[in-house]
FIKEBA-586197 format. One record per residue: x, y, z of N, C-alpha, C in turn; residue number from 1. Coordinates in pm, 1 decimal, padded with zeros to 6 digits, m for minus. Layout:
! residues N
<<X; Y; Z>; <X; Y; Z>; <X; Y; Z>; NUM>,
...
//
This chain:
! residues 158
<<08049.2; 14065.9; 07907.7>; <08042.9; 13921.9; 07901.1>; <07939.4; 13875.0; 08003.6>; 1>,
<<07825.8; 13766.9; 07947.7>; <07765.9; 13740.3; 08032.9>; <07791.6; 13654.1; 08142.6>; 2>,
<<07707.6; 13657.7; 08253.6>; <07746.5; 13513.9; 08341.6>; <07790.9; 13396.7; 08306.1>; 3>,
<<07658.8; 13327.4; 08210.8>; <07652.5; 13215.4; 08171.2>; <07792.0; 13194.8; 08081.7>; 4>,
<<07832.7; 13272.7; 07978.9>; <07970.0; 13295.1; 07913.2>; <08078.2; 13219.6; 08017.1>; 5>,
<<08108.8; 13360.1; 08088.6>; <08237.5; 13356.5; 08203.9>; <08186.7; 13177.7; 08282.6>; 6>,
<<08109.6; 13127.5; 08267.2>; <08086.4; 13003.4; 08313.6>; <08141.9; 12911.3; 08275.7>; 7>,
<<08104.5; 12938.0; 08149.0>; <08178.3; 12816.1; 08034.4>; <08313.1; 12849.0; 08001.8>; 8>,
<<08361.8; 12921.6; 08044.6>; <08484.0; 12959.7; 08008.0>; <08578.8; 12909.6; 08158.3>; 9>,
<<08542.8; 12892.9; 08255.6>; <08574.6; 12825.2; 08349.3>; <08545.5; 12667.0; 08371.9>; 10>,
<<08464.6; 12670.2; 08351.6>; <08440.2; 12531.0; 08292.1>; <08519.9; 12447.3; 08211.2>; 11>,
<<08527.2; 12497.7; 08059.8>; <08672.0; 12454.2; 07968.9>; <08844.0; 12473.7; 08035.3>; 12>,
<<08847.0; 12596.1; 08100.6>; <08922.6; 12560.6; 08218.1>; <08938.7; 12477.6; 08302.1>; 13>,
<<08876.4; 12442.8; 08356.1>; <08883.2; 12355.2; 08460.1>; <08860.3; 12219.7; 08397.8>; 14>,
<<08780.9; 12164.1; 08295.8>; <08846.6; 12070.2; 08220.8>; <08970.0; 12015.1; 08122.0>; 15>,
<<09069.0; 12145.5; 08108.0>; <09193.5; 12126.7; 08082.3>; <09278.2; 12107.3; 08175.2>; 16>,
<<09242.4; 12203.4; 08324.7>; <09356.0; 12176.7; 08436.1>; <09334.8; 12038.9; 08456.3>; 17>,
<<09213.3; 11988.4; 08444.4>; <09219.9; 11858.3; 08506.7>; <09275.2; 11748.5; 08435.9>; 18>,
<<09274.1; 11736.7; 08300.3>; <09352.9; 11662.2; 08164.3>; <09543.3; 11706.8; 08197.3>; 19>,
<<09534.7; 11857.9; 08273.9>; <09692.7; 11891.7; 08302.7>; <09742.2; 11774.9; 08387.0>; 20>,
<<09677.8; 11779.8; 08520.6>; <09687.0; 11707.5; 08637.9>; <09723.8; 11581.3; 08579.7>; 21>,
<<09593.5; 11515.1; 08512.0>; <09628.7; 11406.7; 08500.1>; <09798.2; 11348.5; 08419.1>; 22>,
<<09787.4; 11443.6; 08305.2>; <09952.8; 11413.7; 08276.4>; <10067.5; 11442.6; 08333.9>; 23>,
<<10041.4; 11490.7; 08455.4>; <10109.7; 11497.7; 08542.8>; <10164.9; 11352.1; 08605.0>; 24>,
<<10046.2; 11314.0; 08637.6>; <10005.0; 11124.0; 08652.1>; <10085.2; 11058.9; 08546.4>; 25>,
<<10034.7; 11069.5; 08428.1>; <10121.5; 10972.4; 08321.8>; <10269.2; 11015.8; 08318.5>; 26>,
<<10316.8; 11099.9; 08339.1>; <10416.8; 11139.5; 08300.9>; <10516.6; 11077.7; 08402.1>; 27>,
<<10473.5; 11087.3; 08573.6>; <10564.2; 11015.8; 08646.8>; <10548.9; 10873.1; 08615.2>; 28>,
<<10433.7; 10802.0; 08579.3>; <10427.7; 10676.2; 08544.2>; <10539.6; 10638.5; 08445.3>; 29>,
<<10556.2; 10718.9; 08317.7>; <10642.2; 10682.3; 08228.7>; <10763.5; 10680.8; 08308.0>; 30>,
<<10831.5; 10783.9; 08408.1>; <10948.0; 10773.3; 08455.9>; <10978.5; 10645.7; 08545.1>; 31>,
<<10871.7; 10664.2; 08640.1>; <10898.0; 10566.2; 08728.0>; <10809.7; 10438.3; 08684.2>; 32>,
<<10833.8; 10314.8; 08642.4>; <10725.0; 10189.8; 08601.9>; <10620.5; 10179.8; 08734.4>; 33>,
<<10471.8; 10148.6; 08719.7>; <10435.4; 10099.1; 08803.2>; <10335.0; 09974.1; 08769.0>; 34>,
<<10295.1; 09911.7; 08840.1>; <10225.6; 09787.6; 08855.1>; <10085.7; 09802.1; 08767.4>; 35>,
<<10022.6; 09670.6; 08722.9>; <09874.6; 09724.0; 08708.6>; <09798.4; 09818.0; 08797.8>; 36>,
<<09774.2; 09698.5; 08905.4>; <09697.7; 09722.9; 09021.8>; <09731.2; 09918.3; 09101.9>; 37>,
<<09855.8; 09935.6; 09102.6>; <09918.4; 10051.1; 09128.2>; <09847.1; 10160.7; 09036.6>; 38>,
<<09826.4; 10148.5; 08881.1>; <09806.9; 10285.6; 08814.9>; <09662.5; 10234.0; 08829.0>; 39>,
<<09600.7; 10135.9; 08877.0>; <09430.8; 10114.2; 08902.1>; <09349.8; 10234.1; 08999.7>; 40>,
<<09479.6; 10205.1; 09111.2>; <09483.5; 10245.9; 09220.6>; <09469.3; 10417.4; 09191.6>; 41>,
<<09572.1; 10425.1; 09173.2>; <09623.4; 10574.2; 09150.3>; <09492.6; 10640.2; 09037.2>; 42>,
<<09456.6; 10580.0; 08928.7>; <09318.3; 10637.3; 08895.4>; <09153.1; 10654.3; 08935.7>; 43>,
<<09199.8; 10569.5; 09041.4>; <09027.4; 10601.8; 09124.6>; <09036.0; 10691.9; 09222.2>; 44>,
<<09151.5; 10661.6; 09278.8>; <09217.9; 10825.7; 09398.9>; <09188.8; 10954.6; 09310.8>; 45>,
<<09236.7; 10958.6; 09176.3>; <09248.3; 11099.1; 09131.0>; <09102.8; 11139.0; 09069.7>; 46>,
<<09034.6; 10991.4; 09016.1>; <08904.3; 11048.7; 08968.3>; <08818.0; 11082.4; 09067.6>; 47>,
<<08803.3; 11034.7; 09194.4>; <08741.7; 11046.3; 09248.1>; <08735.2; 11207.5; 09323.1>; 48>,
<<08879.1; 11244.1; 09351.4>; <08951.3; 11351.7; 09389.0>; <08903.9; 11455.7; 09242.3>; 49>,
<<08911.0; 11427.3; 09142.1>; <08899.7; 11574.0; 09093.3>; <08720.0; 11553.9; 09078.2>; 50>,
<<08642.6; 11469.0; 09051.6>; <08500.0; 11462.1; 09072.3>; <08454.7; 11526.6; 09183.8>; 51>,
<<08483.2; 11532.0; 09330.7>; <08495.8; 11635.3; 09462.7>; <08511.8; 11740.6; 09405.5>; 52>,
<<08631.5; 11795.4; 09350.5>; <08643.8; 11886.9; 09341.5>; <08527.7; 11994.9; 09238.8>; 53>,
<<08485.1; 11910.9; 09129.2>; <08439.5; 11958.0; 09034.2>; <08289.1; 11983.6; 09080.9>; 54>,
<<08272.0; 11936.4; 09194.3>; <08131.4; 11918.7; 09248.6>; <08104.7; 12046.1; 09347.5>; 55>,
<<08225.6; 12096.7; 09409.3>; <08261.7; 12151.9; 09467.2>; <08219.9; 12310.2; 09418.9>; 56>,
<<08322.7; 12313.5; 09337.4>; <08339.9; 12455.8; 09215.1>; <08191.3; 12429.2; 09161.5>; 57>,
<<08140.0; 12345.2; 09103.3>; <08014.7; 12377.4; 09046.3>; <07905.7; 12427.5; 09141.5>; 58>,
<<07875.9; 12343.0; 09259.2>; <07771.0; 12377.1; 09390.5>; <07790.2; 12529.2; 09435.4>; 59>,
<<07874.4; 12602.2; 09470.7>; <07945.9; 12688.4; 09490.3>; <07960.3; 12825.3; 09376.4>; 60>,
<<07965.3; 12798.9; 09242.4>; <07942.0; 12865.2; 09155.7>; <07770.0; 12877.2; 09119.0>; 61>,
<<07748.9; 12782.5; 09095.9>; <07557.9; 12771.5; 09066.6>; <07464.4; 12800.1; 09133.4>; 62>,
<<07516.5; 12796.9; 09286.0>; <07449.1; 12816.4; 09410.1>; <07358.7; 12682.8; 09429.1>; 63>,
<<07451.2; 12584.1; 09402.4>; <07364.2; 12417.8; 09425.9>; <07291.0; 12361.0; 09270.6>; 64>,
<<07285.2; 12463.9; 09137.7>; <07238.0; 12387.6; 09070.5>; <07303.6; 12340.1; 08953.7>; 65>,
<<07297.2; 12204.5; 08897.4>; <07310.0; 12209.6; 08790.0>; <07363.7; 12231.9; 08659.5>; 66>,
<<07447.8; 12260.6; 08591.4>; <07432.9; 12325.6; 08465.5>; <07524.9; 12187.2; 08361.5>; 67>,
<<07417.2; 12160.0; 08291.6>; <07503.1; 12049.1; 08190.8>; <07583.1; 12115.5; 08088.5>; 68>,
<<07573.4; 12236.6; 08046.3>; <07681.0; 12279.7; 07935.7>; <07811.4; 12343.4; 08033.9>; 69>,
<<07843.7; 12304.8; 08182.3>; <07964.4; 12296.7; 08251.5>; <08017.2; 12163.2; 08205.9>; 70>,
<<07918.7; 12036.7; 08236.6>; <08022.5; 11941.1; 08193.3>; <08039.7; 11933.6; 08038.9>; 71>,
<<07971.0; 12012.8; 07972.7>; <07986.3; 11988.7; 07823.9>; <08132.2; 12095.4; 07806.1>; 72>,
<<08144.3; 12205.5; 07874.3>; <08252.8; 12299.0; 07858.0>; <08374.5; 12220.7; 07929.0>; 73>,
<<08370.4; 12171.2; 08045.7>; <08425.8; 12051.6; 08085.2>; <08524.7; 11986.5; 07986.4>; 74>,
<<08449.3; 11953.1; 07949.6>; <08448.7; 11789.4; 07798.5>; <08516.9; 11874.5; 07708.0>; 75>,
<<08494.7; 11984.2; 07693.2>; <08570.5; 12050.4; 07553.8>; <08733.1; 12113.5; 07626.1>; 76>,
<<08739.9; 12173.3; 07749.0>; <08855.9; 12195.2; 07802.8>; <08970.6; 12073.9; 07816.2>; 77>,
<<08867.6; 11928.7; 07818.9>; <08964.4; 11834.8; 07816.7>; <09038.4; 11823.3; 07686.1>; 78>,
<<08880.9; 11812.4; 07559.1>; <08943.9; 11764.4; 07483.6>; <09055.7; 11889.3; 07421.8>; 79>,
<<09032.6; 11997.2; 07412.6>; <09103.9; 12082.0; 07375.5>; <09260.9; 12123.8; 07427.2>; 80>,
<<09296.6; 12030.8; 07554.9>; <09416.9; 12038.8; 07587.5>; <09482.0; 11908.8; 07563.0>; 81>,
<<09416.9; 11780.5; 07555.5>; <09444.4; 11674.2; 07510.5>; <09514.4; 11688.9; 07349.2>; 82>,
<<09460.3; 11777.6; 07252.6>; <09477.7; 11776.2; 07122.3>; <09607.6; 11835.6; 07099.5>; 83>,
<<09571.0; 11967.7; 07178.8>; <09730.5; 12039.0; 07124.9>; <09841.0; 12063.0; 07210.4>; 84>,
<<09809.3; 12020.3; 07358.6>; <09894.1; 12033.9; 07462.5>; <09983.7; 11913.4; 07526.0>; 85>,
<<09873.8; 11827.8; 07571.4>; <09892.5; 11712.6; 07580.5>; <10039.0; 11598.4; 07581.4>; 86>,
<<10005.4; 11557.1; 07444.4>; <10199.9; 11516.1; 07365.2>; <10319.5; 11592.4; 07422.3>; 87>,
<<10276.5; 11725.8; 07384.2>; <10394.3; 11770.0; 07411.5>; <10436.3; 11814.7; 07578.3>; 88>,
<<10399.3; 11796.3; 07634.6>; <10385.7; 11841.9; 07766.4>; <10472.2; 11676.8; 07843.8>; 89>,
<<10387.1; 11605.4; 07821.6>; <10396.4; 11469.3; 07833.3>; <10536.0; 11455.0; 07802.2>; 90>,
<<10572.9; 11409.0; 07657.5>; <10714.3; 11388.9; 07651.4>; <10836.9; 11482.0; 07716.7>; 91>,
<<10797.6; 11595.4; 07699.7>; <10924.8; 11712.1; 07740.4>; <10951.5; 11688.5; 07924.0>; 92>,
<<10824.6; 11693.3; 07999.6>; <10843.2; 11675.0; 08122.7>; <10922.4; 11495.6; 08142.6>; 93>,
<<10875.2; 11419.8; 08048.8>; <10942.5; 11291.8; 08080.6>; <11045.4; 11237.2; 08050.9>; 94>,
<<11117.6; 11309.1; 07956.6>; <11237.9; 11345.1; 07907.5>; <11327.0; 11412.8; 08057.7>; 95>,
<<11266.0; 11552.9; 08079.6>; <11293.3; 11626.5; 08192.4>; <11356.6; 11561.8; 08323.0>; 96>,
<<11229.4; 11450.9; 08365.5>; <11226.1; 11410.8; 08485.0>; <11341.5; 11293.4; 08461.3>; 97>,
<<11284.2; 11238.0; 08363.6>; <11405.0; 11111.5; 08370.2>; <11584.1; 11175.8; 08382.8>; 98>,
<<11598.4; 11263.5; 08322.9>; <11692.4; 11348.0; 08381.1>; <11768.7; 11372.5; 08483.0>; 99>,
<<11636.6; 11425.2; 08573.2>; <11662.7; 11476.5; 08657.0>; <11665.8; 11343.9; 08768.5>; 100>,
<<11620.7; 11203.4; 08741.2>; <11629.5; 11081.8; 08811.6>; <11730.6; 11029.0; 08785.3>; 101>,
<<11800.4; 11076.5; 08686.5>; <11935.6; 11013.4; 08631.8>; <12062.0; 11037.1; 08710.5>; 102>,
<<12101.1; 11199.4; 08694.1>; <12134.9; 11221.9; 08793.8>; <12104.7; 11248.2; 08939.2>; 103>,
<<11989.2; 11179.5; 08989.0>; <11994.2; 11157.3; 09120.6>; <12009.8; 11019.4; 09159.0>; 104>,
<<12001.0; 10943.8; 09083.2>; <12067.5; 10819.0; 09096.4>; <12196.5; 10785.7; 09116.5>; 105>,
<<12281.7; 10870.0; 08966.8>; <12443.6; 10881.4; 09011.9>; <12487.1; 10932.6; 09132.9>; 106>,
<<12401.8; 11014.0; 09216.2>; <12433.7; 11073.2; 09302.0>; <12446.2; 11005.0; 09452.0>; 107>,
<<12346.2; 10937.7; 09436.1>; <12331.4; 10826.2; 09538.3>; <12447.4; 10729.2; 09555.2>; 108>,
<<12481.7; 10672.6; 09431.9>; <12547.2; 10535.5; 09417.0>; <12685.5; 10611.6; 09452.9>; 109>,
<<12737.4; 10708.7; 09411.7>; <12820.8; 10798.1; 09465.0>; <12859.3; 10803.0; 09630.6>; 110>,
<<12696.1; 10830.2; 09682.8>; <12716.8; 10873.4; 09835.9>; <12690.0; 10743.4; 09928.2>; 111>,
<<12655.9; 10632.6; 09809.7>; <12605.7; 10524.6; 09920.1>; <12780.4; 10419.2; 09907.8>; 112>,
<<12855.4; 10462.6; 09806.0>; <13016.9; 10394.0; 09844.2>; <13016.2; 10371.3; 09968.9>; 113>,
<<13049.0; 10455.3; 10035.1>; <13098.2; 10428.4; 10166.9>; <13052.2; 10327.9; 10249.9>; 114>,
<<12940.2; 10374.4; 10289.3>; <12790.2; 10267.3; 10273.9>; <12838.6; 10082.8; 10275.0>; 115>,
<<12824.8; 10080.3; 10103.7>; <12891.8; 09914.6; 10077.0>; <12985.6; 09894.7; 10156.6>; 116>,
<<13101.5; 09992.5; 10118.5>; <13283.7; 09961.2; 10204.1>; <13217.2; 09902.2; 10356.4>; 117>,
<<13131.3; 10002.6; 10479.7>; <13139.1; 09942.5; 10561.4>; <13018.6; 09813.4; 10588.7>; 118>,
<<12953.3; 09808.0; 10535.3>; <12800.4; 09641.2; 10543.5>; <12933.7; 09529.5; 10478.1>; 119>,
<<13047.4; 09584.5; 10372.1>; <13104.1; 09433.2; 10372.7>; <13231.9; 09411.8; 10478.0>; 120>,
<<13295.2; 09516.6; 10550.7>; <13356.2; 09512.2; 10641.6>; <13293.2; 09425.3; 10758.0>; 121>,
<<13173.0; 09437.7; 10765.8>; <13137.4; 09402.4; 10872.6>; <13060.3; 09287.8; 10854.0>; 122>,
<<12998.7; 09282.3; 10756.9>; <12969.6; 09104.9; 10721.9>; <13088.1; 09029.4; 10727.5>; 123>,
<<13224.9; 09084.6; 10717.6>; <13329.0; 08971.1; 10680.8>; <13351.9; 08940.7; 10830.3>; 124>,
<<13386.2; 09090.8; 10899.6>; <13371.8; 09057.6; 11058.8>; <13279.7; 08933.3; 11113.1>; 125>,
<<13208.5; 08966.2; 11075.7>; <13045.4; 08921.4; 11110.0>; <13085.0; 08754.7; 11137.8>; 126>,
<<13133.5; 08743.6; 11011.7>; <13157.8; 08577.7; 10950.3>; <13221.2; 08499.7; 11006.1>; 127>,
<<13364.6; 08601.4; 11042.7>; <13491.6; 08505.8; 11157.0>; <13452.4; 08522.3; 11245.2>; 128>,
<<13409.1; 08604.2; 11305.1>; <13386.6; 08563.7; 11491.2>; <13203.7; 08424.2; 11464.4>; 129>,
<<13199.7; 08435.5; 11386.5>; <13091.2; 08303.8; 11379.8>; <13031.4; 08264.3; 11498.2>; 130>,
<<13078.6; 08158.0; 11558.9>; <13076.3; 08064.3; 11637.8>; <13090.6; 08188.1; 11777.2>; 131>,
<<13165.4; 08232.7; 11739.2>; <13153.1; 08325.0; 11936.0>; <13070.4; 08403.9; 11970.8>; 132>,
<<13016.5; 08495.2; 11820.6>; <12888.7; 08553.1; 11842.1>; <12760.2; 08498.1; 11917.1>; 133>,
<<12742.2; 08363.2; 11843.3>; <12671.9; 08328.4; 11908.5>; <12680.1; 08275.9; 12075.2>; 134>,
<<12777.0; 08248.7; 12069.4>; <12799.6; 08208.4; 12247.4>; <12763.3; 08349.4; 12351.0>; 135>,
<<12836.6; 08447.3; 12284.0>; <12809.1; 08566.9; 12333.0>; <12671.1; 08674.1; 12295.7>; 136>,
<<12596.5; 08589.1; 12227.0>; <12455.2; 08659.8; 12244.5>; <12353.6; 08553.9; 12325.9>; 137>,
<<12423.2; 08444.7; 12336.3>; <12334.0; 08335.5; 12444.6>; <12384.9; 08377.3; 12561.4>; 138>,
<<12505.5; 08383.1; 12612.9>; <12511.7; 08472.8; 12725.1>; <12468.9; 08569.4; 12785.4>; 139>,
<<12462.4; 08630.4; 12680.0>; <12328.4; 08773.2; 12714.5>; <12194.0; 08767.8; 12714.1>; 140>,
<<12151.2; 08679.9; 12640.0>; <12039.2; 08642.1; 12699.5>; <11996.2; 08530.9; 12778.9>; 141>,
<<12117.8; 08456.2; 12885.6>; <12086.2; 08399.2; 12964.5>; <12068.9; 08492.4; 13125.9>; 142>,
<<12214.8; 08600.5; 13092.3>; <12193.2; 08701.2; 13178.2>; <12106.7; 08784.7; 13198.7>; 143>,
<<11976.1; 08817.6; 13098.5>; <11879.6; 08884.0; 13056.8>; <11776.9; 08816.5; 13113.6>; 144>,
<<11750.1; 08719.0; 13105.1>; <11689.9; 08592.8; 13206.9>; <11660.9; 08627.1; 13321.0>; 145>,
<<11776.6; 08637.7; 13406.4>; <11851.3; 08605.2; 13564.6>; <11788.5; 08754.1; 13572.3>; 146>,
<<11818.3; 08856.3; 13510.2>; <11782.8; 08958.8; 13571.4>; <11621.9; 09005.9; 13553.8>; 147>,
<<11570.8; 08975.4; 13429.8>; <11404.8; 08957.7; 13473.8>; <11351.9; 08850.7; 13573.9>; 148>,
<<11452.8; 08777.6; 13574.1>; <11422.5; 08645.7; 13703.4>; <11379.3; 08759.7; 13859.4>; 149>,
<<11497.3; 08846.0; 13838.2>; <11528.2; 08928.5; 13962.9>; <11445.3; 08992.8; 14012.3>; 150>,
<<11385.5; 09083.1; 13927.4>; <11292.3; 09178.9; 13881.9>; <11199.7; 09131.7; 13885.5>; 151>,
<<11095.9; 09037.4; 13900.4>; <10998.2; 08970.0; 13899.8>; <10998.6; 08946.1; 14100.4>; 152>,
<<11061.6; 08844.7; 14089.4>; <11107.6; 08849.1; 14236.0>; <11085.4; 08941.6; 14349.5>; 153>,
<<11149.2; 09080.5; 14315.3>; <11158.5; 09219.1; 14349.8>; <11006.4; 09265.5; 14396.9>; 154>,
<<10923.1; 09258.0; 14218.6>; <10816.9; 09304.9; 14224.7>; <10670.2; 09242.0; 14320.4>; 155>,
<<10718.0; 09054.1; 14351.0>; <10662.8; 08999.3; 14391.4>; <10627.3; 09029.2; 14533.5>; 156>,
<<10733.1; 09062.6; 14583.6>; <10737.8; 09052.5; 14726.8>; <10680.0; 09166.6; 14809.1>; 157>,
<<10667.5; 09262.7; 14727.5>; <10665.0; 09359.3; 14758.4>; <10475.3; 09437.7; 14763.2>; 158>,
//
């Protein structure tokens, strides 16, 4: 097999891993919703990130030059995992994940009981002492006062 061959054959590689990656991307998107601006976001990070990379592997393979039938092998690794891989990869992992978010959700709401029981214990607390709380956090910070009063004093003299 020649060079130029084993080239393009990495090439179409590396334009499918990168069509992988990306449904990697869509796929948590489908699980988790995100914003416009958010999947805007998240696609200039990754294009930009696998463009590095691809610049990278090519400079490095070519020895700095060139070769347009990489991005054409590129272009065919995408489209060729897009066609028959793609769909199915996509749904099964998002099926998968949502799953696996499902029950980690139950799991939470489970461990965060306790959790509620004590934030409304203590809001109700919270509620009747009302009026004394506050007397007793102005106290403390009148005493908080007096003693940076002190401390100032201290530092002055000295």
């Amino acid at each position: 097999m020649s060079k130029d061959t084993l080239f393009l054959l990495q090439a179409i590689e590396v334009g499918a891993a990168i069509t992988f990656l990306y449904d990697w991307l869509r796929t948590l998107r489908r699980v988790i919703p995100h914003k416009q601006f958010a999947i805007s976001l998240e696609d200039l990070f990754f294009w930009i990130f696998c463009a590095f990379q691809v610049f990278v592997w090519m400079y490095r393979v070519t020895n700095g030059g060139m070769r347009w039938f990489a991005v054409v092998g590129a272009l065919t690794g995408m489209y060729l995992y897009k066609k028959l891989l793609s769909r199915i990869f996509v749904n099964c992992f998002t099926w998968i994940l949502s799953g696996v978010l499902a029950v980690l959700m139950k799991i939470l709401r489970i461990l965060s009981k306790p959790l509620k029981c004590i934030h409304t214990w203590i809001s109700a607390t919270g509620n009747r002492l009302g009026r004394r709380k506050k007397k007793i956090l102005g106290n403390f910070k009148i005493w908080l006062k007096s003693r940076l009063r002190a401390l100032k004093i201290r530092v002055c003299k000295r």
